[in-house]
C-alpha atoms as one frame of an Amber mdcrd trajectory, in Angstrom:
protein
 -49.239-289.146 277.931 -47.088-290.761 280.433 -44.678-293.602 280.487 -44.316
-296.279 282.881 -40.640-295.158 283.742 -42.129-291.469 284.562 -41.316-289.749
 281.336 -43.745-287.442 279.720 -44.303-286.626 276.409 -45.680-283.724 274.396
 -46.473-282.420 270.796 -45.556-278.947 269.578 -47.497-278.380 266.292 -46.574
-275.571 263.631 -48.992-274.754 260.558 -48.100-272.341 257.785 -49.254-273.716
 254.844 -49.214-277.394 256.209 -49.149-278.748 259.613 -46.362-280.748 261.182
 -45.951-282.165 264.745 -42.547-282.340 266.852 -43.517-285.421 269.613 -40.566
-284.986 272.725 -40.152-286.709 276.274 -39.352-284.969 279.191 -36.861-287.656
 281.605 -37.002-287.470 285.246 -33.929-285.684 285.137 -35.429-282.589 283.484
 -33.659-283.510 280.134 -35.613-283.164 276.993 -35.611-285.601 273.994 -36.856
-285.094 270.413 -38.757-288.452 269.272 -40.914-287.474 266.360 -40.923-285.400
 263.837 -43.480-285.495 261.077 -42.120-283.464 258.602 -39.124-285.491 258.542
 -41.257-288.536 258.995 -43.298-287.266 255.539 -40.178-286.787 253.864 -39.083
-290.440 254.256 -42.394-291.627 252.667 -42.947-288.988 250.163 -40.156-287.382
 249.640 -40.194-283.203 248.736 -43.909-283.842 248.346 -45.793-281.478 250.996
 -48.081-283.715 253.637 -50.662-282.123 255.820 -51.411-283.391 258.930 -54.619
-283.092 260.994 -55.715-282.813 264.760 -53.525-285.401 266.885 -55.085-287.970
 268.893 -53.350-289.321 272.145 -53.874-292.024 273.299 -52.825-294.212 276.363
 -49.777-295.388 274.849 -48.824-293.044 271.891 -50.339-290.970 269.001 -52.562
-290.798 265.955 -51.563-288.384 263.396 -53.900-288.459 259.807 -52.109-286.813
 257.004 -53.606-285.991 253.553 -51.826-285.633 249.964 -53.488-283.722 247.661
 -51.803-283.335 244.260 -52.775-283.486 240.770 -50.896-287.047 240.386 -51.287
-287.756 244.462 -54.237-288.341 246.551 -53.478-290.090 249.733 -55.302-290.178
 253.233 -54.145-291.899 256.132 -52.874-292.010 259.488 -49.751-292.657 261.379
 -49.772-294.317 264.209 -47.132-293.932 267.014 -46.828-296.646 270.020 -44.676
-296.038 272.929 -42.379-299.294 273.125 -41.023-299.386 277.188 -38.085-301.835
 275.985 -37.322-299.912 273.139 -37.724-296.771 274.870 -39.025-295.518 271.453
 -41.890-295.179 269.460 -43.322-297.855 266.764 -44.640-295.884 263.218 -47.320
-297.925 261.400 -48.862-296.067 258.546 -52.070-296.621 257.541 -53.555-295.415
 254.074 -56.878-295.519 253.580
């Protein structure tokens, strides 16, 4: 998607045995910035535990990302949610577990 101050952003997803998203922006300049990235993002929440995550949805203002757990102790479904903030110039995480 695009922000209002003419930045674009795009996903670069990897799989080997899991899945995990890199989200950048692309300034007006030509510069590049790294935002999001999931594995990283997993490893806050769930430490060395290995998240999957699923086919990413944009939308007009950020991303939907589900991500599954499936362990013997661990089952977890969810999504994370990612809203582009203008005034932050940065991206809000909610995660929801369902």
């Amino acid at each position: 998607f695009k922000g209002s101050n003419g930045m674009v952003f795009y996903a670069s997803r990897s799989q080997y045995t899991y899945s995990n998203y890199v989200i950048f922006g692309k300034y007006i300049n030509g510069k590049y910035a790294k935002y999001i990235d999931t594995g990283a993002l997993a490893k806050q929440y769930y430490g060395n535990t290995m998240v999957d995550f699923g086919e990413m949805v944009v939308c007009t203002d950020g991303f939907i990302i589900p991500f599954s757990i499936w362990k013997k102790d661990l089952n977890v479904k969810g999504d994370f949610v990612f809203k582009w903030d203008e005034k932050a110039n940065w991206f809000s995480v909610e995660k929801i577990v369902y």
